[in-house]
gemmi code that builds the backbone of each chain (N, CA, C; Angstrom):
import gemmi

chains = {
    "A": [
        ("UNK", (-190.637, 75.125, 131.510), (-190.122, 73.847, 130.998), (-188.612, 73.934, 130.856)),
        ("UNK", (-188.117, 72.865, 131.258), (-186.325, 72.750, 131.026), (-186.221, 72.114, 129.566)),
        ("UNK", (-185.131, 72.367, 129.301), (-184.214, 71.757, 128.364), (-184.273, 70.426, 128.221)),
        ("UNK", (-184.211, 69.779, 127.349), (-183.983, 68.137, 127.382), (-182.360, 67.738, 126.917)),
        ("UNK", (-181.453, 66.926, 127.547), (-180.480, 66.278, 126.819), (-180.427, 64.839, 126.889)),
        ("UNK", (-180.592, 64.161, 125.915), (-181.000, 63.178, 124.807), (-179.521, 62.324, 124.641)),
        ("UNK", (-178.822, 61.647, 124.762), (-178.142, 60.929, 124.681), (-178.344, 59.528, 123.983)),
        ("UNK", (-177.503, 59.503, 122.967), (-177.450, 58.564, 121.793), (-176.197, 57.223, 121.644)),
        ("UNK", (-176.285, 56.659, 122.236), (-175.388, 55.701, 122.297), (-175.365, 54.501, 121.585)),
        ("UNK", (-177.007, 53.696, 120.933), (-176.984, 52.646, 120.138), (-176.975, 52.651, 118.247)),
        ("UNK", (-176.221, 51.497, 118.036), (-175.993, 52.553, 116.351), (-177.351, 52.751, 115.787)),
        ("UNK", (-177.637, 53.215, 114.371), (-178.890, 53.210, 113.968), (-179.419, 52.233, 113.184)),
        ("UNK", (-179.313, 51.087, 113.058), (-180.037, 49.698, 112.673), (-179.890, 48.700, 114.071)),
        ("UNK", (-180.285, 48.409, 113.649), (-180.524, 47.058, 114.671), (-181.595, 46.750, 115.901)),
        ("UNK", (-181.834, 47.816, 116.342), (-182.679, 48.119, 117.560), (-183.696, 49.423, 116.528)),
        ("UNK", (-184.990, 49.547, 117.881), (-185.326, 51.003, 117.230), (-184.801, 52.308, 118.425)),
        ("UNK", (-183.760, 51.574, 119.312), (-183.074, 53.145, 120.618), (-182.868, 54.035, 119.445)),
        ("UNK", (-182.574, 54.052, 118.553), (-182.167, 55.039, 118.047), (-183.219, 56.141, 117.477)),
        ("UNK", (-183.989, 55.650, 116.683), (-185.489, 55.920, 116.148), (-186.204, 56.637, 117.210)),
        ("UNK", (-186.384, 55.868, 118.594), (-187.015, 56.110, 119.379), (-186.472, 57.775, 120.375)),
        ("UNK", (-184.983, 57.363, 120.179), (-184.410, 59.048, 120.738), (-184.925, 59.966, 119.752)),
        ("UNK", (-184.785, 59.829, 118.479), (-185.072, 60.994, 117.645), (-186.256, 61.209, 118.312)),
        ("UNK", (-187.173, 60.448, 117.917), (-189.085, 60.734, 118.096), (-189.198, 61.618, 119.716)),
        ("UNK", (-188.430, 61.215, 120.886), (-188.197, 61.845, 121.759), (-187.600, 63.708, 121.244)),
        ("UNK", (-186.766, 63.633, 120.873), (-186.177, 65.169, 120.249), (-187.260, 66.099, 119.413)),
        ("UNK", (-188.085, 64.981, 118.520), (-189.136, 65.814, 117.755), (-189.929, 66.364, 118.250)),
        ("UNK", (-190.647, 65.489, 119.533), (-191.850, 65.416, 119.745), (-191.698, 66.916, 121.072)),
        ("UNK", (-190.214, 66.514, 121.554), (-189.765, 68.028, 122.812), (-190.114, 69.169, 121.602)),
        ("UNK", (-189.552, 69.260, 121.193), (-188.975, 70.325, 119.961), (-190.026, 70.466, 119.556)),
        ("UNK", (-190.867, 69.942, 118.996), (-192.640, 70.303, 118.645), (-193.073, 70.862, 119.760)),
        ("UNK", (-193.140, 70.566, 120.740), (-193.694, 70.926, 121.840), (-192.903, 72.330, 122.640)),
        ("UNK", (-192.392, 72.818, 121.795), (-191.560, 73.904, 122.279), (-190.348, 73.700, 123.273)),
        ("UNK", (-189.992, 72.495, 123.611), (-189.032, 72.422, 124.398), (-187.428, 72.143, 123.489)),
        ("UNK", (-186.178, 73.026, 124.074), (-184.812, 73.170, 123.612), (-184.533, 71.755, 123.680)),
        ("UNK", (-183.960, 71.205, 122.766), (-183.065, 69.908, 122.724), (-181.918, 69.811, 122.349)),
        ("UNK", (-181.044, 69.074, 123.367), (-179.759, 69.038, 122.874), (-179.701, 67.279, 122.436)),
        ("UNK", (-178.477, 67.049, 121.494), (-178.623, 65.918, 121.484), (-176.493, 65.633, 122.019)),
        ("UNK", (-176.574, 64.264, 122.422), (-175.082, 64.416, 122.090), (-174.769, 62.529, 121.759)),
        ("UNK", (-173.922, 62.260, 120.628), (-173.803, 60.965, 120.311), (-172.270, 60.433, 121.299)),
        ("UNK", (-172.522, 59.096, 121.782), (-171.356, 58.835, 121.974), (-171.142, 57.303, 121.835)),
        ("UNK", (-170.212, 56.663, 122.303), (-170.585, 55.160, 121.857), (-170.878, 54.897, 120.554)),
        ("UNK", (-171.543, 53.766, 120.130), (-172.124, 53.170, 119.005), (-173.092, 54.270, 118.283)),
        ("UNK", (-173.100, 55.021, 118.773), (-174.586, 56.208, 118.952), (-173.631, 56.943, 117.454)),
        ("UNK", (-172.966, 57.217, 117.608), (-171.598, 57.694, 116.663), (-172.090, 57.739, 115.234)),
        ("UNK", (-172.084, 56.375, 115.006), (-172.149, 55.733, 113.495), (-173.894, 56.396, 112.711)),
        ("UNK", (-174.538, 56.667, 114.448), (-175.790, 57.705, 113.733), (-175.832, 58.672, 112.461)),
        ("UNK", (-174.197, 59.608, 113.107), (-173.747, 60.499, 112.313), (-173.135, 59.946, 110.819)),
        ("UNK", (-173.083, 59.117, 110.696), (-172.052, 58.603, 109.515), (-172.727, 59.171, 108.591)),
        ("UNK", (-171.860, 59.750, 107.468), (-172.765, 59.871, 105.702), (-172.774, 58.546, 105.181)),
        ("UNK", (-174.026, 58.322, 104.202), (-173.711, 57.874, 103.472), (-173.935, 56.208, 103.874)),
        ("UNK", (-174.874, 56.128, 104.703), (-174.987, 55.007, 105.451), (-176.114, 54.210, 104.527)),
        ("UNK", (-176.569, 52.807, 104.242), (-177.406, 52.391, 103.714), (-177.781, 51.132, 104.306)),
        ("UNK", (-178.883, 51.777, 105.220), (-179.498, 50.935, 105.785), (-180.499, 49.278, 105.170)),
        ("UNK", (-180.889, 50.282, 103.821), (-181.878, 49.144, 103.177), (-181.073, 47.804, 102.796)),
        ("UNK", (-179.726, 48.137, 102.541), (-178.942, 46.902, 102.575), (-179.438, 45.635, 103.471)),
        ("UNK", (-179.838, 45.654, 104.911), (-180.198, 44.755, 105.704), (-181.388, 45.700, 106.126)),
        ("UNK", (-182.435, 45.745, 105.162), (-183.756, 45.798, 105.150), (-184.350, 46.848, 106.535)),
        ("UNK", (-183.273, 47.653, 106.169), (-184.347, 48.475, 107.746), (-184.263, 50.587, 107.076)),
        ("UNK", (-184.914, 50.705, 107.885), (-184.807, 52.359, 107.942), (-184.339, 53.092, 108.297)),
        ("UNK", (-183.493, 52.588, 108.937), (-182.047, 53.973, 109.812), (-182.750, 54.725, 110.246)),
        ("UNK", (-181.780, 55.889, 110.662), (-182.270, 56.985, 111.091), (-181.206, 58.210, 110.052)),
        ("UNK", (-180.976, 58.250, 109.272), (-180.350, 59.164, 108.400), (-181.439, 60.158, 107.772)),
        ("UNK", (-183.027, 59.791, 106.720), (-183.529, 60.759, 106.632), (-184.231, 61.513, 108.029)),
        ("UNK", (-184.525, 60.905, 108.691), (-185.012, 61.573, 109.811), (-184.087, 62.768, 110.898)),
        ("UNK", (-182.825, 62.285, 110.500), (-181.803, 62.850, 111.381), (-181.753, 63.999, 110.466)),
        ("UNK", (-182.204, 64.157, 109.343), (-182.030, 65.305, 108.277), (-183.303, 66.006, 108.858)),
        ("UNK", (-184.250, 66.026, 109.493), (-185.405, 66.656, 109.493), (-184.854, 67.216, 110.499)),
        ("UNK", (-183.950, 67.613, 111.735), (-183.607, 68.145, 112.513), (-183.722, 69.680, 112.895)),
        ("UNK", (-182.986, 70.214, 111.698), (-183.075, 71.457, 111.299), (-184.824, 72.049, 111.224)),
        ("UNK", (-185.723, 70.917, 110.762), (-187.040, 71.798, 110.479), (-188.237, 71.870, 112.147)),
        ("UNK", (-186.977, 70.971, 112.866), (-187.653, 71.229, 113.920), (-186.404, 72.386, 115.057)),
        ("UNK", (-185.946, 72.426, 114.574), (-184.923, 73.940, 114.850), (-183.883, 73.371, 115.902)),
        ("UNK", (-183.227, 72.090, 115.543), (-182.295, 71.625, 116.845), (-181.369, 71.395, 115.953)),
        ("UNK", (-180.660, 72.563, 116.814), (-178.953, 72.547, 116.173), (-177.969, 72.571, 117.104)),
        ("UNK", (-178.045, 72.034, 118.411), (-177.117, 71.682, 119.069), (-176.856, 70.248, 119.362)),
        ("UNK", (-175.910, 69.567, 118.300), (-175.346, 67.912, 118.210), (-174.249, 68.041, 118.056)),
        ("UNK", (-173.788, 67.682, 119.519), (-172.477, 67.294, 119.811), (-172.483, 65.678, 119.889)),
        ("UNK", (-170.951, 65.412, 119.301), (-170.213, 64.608, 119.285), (-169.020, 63.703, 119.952)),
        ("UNK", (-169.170, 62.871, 120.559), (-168.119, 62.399, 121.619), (-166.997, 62.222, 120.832)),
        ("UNK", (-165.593, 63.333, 121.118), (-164.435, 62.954, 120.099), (-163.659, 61.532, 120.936)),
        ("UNK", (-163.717, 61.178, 122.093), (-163.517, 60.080, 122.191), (-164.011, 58.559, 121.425)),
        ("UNK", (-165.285, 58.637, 121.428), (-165.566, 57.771, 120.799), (-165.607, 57.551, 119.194)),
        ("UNK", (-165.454, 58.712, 118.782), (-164.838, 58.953, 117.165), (-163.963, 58.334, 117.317)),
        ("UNK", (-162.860, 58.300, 118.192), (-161.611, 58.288, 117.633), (-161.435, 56.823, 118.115)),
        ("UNK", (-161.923, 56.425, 118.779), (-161.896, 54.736, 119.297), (-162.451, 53.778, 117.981)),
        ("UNK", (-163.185, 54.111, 117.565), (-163.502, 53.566, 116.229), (-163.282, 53.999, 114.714)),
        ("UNK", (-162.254, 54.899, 115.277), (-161.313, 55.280, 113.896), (-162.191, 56.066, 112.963)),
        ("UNK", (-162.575, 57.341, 113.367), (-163.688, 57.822, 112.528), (-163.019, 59.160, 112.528)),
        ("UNK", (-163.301, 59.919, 111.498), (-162.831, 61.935, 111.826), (-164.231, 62.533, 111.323)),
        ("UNK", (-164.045, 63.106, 111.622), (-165.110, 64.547, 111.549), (-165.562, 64.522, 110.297)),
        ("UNK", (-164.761, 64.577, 109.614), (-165.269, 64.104, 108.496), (-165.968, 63.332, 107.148)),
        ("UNK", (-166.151, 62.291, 108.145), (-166.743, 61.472, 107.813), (-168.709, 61.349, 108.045)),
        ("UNK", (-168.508, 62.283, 109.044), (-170.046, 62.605, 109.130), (-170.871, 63.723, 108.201)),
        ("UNK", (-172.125, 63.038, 108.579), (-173.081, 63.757, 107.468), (-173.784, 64.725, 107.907)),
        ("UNK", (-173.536, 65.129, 108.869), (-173.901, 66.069, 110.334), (-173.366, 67.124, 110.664)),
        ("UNK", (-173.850, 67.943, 110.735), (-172.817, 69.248, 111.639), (-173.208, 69.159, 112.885)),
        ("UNK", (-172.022, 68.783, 113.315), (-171.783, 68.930, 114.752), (-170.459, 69.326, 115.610)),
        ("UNK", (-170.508, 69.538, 116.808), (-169.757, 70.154, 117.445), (-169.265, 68.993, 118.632)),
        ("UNK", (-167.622, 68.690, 118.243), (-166.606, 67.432, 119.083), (-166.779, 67.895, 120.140)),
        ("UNK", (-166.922, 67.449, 120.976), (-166.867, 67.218, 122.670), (-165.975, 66.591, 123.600)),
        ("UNK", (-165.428, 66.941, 124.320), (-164.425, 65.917, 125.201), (-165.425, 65.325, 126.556)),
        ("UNK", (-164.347, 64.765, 128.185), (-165.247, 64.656, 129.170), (-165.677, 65.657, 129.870)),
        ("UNK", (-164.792, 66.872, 129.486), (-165.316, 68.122, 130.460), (-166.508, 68.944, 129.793)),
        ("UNK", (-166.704, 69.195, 128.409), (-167.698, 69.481, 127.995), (-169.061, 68.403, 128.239)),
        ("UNK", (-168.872, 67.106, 128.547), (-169.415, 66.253, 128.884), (-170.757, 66.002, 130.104)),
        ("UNK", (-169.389, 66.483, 130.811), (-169.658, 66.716, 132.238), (-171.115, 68.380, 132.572)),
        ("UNK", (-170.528, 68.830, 131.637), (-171.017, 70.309, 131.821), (-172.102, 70.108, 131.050)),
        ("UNK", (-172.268, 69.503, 130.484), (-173.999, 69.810, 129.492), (-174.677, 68.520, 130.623)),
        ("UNK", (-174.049, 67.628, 131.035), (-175.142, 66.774, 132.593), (-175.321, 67.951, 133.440)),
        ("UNK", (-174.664, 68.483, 133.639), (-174.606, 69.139, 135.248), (-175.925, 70.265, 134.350)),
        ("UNK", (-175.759, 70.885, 133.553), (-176.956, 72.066, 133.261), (-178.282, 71.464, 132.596)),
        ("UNK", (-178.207, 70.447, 132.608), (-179.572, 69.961, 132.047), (-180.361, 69.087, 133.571)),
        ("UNK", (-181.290, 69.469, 133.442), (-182.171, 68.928, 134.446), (-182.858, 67.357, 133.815)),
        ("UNK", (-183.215, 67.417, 132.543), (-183.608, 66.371, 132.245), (-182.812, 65.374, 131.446)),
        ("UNK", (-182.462, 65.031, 131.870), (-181.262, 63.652, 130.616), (-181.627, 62.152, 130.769)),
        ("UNK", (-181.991, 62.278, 129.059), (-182.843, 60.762, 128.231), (-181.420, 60.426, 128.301)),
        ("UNK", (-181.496, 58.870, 128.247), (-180.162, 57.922, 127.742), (-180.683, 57.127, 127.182)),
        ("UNK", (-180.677, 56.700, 125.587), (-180.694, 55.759, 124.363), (-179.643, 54.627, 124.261)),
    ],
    "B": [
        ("UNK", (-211.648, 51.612, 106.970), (-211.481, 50.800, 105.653), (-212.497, 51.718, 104.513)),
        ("UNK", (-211.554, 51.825, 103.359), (-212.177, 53.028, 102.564), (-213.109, 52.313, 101.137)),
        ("UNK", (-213.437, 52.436, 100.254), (-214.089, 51.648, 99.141), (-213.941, 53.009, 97.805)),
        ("UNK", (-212.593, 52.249, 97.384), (-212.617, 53.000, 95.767), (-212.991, 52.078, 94.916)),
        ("UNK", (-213.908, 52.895, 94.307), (-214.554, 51.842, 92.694), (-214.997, 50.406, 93.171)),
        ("UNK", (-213.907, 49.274, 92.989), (-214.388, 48.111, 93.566), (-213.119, 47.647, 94.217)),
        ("UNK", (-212.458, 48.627, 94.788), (-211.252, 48.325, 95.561), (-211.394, 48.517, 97.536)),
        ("UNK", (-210.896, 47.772, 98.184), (-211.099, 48.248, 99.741), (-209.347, 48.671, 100.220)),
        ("UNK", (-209.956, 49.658, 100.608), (-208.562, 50.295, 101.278), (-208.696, 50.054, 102.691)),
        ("UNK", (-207.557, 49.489, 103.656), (-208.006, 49.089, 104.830), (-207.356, 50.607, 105.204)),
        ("UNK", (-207.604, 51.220, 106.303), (-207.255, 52.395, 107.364), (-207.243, 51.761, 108.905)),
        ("UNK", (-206.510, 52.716, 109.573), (-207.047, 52.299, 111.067), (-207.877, 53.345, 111.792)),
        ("UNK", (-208.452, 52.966, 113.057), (-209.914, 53.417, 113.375), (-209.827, 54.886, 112.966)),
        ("UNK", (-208.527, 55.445, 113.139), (-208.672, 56.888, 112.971), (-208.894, 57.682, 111.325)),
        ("UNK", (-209.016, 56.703, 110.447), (-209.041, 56.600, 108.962), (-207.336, 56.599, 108.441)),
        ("UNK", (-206.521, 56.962, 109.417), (-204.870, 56.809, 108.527), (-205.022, 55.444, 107.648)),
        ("UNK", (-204.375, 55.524, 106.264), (-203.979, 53.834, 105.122), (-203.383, 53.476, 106.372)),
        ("UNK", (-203.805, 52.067, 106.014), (-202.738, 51.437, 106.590), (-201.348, 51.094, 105.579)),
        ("UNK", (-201.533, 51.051, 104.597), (-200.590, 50.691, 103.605), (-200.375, 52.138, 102.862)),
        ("UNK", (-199.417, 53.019, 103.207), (-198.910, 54.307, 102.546), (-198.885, 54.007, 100.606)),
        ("UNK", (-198.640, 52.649, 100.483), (-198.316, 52.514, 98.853), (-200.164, 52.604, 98.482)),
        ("UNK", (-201.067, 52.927, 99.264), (-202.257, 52.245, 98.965), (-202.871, 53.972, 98.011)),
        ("UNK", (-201.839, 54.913, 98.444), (-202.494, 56.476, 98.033), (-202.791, 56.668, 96.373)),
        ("UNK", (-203.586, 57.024, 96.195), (-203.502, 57.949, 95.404), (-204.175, 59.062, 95.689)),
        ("UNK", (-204.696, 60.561, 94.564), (-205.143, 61.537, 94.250), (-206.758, 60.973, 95.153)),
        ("UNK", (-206.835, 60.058, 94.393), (-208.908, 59.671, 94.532), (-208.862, 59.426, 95.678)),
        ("UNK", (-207.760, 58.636, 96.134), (-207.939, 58.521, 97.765), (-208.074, 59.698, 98.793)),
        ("UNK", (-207.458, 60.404, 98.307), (-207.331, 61.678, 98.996), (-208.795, 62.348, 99.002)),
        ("UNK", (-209.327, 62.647, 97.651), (-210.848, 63.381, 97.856), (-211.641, 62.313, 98.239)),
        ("UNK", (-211.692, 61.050, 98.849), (-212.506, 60.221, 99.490), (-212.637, 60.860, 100.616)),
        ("UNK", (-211.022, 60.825, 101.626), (-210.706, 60.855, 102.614), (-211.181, 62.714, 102.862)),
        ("UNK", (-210.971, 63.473, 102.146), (-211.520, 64.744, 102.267), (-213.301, 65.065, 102.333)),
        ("UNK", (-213.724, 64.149, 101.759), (-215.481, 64.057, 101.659), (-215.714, 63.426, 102.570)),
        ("UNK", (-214.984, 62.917, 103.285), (-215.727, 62.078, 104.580), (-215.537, 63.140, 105.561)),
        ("UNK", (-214.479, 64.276, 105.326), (-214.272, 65.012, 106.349), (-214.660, 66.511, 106.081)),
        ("UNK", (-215.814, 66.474, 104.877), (-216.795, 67.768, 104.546), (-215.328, 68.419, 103.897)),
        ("UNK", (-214.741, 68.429, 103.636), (-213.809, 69.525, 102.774), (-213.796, 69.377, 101.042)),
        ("UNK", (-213.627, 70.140, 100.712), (-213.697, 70.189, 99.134), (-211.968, 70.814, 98.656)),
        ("UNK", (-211.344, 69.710, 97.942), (-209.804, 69.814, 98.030), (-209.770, 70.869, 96.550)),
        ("UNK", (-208.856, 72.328, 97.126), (-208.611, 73.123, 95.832), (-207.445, 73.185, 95.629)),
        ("UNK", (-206.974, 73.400, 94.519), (-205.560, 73.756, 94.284), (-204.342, 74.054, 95.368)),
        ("UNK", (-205.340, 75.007, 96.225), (-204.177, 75.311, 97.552), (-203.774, 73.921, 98.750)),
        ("UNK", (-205.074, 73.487, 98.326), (-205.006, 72.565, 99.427), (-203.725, 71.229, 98.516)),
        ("UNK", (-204.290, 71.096, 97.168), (-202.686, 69.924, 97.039), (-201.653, 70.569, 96.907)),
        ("UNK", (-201.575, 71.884, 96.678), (-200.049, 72.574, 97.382), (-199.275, 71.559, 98.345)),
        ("UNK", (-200.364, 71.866, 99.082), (-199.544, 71.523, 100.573), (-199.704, 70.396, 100.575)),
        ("UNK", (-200.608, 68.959, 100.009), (-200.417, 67.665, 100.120), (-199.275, 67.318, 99.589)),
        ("UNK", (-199.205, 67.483, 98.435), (-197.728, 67.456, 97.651), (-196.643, 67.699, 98.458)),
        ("UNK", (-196.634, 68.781, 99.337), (-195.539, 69.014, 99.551), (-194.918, 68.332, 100.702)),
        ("UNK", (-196.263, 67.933, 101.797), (-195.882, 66.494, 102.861), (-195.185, 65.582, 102.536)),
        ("UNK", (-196.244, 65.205, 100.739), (-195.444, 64.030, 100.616), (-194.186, 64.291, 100.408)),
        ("UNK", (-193.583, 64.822, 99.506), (-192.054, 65.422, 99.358), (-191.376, 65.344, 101.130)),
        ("UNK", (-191.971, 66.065, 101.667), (-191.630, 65.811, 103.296), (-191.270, 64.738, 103.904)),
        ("UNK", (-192.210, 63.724, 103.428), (-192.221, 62.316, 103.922), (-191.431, 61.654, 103.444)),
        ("UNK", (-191.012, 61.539, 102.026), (-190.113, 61.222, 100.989), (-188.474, 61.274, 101.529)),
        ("UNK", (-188.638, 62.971, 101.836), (-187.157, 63.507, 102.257), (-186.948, 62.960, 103.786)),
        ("UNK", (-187.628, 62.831, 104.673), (-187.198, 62.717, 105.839), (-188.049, 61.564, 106.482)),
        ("UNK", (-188.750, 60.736, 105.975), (-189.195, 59.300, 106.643), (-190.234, 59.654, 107.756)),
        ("UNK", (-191.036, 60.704, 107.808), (-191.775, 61.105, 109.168), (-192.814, 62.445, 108.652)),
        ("UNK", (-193.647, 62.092, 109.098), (-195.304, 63.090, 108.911), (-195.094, 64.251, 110.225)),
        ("UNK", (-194.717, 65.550, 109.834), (-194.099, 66.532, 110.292), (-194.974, 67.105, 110.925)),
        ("UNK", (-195.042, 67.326, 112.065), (-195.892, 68.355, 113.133), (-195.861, 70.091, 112.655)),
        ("UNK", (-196.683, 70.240, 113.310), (-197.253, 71.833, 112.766), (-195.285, 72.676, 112.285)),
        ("UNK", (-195.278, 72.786, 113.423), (-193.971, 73.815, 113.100), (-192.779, 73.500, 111.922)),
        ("UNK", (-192.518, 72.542, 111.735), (-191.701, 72.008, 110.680), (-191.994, 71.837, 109.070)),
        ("UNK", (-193.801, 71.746, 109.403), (-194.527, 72.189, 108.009), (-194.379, 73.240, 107.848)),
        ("UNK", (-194.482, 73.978, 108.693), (-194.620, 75.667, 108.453), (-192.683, 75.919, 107.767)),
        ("UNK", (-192.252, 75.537, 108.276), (-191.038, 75.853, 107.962), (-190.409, 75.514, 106.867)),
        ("UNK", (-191.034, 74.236, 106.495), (-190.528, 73.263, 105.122), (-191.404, 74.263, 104.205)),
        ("UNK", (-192.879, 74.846, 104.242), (-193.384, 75.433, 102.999), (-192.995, 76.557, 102.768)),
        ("UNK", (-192.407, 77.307, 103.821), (-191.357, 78.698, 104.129), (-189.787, 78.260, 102.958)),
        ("UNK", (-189.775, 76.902, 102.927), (-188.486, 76.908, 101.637), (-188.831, 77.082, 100.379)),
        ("UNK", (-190.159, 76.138, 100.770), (-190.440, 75.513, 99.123), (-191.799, 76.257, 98.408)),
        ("UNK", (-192.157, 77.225, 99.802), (-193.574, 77.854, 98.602), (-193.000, 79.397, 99.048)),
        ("UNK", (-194.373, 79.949, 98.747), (-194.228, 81.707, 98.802), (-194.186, 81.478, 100.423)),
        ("UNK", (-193.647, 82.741, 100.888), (-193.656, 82.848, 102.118), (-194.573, 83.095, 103.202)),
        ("UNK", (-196.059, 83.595, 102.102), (-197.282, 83.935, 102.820), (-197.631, 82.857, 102.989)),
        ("UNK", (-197.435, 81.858, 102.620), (-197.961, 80.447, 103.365), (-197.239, 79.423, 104.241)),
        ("UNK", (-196.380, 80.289, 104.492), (-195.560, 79.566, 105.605), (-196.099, 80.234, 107.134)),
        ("UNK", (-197.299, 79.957, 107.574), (-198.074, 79.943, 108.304), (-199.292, 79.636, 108.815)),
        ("UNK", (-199.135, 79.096, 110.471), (-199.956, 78.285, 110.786), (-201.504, 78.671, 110.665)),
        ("UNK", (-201.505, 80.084, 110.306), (-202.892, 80.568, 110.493), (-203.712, 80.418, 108.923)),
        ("UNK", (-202.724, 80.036, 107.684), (-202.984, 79.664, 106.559), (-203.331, 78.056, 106.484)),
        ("UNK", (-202.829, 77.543, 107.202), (-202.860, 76.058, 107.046), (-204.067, 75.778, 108.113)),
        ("UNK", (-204.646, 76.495, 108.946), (-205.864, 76.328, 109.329), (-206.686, 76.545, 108.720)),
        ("UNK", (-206.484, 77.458, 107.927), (-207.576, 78.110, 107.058), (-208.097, 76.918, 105.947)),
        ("UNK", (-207.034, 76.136, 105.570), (-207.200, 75.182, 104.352), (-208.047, 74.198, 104.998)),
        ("UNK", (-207.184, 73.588, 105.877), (-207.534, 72.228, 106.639), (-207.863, 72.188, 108.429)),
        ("UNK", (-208.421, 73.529, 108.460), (-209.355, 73.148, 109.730), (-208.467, 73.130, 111.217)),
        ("UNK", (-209.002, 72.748, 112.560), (-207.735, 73.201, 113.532), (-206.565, 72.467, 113.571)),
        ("UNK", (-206.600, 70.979, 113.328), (-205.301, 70.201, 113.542), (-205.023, 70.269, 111.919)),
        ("UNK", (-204.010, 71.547, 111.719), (-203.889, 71.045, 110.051), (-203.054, 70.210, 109.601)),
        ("UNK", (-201.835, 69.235, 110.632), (-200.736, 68.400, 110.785), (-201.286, 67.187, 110.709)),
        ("UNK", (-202.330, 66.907, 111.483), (-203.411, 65.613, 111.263), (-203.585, 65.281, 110.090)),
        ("UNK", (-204.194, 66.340, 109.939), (-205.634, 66.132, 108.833), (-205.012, 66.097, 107.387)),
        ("UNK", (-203.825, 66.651, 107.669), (-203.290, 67.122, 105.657), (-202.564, 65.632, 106.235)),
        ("UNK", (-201.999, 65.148, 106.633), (-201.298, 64.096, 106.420), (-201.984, 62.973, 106.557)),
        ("UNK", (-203.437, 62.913, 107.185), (-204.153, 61.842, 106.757), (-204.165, 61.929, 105.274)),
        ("UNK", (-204.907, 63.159, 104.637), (-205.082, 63.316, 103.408), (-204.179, 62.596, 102.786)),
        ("UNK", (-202.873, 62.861, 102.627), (-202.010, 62.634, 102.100), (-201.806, 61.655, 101.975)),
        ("UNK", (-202.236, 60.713, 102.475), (-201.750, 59.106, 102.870), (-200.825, 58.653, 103.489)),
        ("UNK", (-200.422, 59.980, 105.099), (-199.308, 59.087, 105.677), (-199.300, 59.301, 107.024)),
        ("UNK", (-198.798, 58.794, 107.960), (-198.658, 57.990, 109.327), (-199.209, 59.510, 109.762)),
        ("UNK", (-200.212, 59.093, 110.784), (-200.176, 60.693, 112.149), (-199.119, 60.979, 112.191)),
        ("UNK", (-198.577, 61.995, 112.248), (-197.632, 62.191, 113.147), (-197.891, 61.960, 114.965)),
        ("UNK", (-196.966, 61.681, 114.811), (-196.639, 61.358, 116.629), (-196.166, 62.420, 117.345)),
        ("UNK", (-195.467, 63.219, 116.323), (-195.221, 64.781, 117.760), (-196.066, 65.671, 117.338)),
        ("UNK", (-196.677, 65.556, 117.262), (-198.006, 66.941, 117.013), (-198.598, 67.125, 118.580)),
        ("UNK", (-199.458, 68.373, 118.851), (-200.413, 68.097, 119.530), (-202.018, 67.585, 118.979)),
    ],
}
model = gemmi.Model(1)
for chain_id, residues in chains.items():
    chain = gemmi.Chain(chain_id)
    for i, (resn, *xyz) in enumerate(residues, 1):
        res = gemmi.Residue()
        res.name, res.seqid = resn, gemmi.SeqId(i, " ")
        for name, pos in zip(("N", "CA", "C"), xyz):
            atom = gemmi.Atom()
            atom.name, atom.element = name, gemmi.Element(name[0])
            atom.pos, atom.b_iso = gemmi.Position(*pos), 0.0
            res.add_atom(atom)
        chain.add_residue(res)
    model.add_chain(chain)
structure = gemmi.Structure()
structure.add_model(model)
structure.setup_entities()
């Protein structure tokens, strides 16, 4: 079995793309398969702390994005482009993750055989 | 659809609530007597601790992530899958989280 990379691009309310990538990551990752994830775009605001979804009545993806670790996926990278297009730093996330440019970009497509897009 | 006292609990075909607020304790040894088990101490260990699971992270956790979550929060001899069969039979990810009153999980096998 290959690797999966999972690409996160829609924010986490509004749609369920987002919901639906995680459940994709769990369900590899249960199943013994490596997952990478990487946010870019709107996908971004996934990472935000401190987010409160119930405000406009929905469920995010914030506790679930916390269950990550118990399914042992700790490689979430971050598009520093798109951080920085929407005025965000590193710090502002509730996430550990690792900034990315286009050449690191480029290089986690080219070694993954399988790549989801959300 | 379950029948406490003079209450109906609806489920779907597979017995999961349909309504998670619908749990309690009694529900649970309903849902365990329909499925021949007799719930002991060890066994609400680990219901308890789903729910806490479910609580913390919005999702009914497949085998490996239970094992790992009771590896924080209990002794370490029970942070294994061959213990959690022992309680609750071969799918113990199913079955304790039916118990429990919450969604299949979806990444299990």
């Amino acid at each position: 079995m290959s690797d999966l990379l999972i690409i996160f691009r829609k924010p986490p309310v509004g749609t369920s793309w987002a919901r639906e990538a995680l459940d994709l990551a769990l369900v590899g990752a249960a199943f013994g398969q490596q997952a990478s994830l990487v946010f870019m775009g709107d996908g971004v605001y996934q990472l935000l702390d401190n987010q409160q979804p119930d405000q406009v009545e929905q469920k995010g993806t914030q506790a679930m994005m916390k269950a990550l670790p118990m399914y042992d996926i700790d490689q979430i990278f971050v598009s520093e482009e798109s951080l920085s297009e929407r005025g965000l730093t590193k710090d502002q996330l509730g996430f550990d993750c690792e900034l990315i440019g286009q050449t690191e970009l480029q290089a986690l497509l080219k070694t993954h055989k399988q790549v989801f897009n959300f | 659809m379950l029948n406490l006292a003079d209450k109906q609990i609806p489920t779907d075909e597979e017995g999961y609530l349909e309504n998670l607020s619908d749990w309690q304790p009694e529900v649970a040894e309903l849902i365990a007597e329909a499925e021949g088990l007799e719930l002991t101490e060890s066994h609400w260990e680990i219901l308890n601790l789903l729910r806490q699971f479910y609580q913390e992270f919005e999702l009914s956790p497949a085998m490996r992530p239970l094992v790992k979550y009771i590896g924080i929060h209990l002794d370490k001899d029970k942070a294994k899958s061959i213990y959690l069969m022992q309680l609750f039979g071969e799918s113990p990810a199913k079955l304790a989280s039916k118990l429990a009153g919450l969604p299949k999980p979806t990444n299990c096998l």
